[in-house]
N, C-alpha and C positions, 0 to 999 in steps of 0.2 A: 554615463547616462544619469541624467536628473531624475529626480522624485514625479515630474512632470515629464517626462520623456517615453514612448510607447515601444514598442521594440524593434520597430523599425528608426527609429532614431529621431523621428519630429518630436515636437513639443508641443504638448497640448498645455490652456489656460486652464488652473484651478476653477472649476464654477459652484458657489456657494449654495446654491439653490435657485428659485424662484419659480415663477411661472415656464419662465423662456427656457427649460433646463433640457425639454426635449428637443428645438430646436437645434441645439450643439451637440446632436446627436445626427453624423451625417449617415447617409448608406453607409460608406466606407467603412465607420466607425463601427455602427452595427454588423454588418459584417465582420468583420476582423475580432470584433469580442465575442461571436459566435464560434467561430473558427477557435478561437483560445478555451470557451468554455467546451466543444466537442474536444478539442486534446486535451483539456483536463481530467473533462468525462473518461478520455480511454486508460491516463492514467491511474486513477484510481478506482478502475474495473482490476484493470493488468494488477496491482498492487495487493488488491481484495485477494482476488483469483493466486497470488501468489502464496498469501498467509495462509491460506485455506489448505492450497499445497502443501505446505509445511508444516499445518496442524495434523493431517492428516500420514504425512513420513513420519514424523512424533512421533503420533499413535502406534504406528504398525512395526517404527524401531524400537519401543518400549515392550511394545508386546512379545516381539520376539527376543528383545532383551532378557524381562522376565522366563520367559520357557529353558533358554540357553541356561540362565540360572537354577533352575529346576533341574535339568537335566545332569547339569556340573551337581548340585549341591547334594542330590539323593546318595548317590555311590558313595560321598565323603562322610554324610551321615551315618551309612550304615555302616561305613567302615570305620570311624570311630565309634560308634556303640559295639563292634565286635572288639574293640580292644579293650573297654572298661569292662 
C-alpha cells in the first residue's frame, strides 16, 4: 500500500488545496473517516482507562509493599537492638 492508498486498497489523488477541496470529499469518504476516527476514539479511551488501571495497581502494590516491610522490618529491629 502507497502513501495515497486508503485501507481498503484504492487510491486516492493528493489534493493541494483550493477552493474545490470539499468537493473530493465524497459521502463515502466522509463516512469511512468517521468510522476511523470513532475507532480511534475507542482506542484511546481503552488505552487511558488501561493506564489509569495501572496507576492505580501501582498504588495499592506499593502500599502494601511498604506494610509488608513494616511488618518484616520491626521484629529484626528489635531484635538486633536486644543483641547490642
Amino acid at each position: 500500500m502507497g502513501s495515497n492508498d486508503d485501507v481498503s486498497g484504492q487510491r486516492h489523488s493528493d489534493h493541494q488545496g483550493g477552493d474545490d477541496s470539499a468537493a473530493t470529499l465524497t459521502p463515502d469518504l466522509l463516512f469511512k473517516m468517521s468510522k476511523k476516527i470513532a475507532q480511534l476514539t475507542k482506542v484511546i479511551y481503552f488505552l487511558n482507562t488501561q493506564m489509569e488501571d495501572y496507576e492505580i495497581r501501582e498504588k495499592t502494590a506499593e502500599g502494601t509493599h511498604q506494610q509488608q516491610l513494616k511488618e518484616v522490618g520491626a521484629p529484626s529491629i528489635s531484635f538486633i537492638g536486644n543483641i547490642y
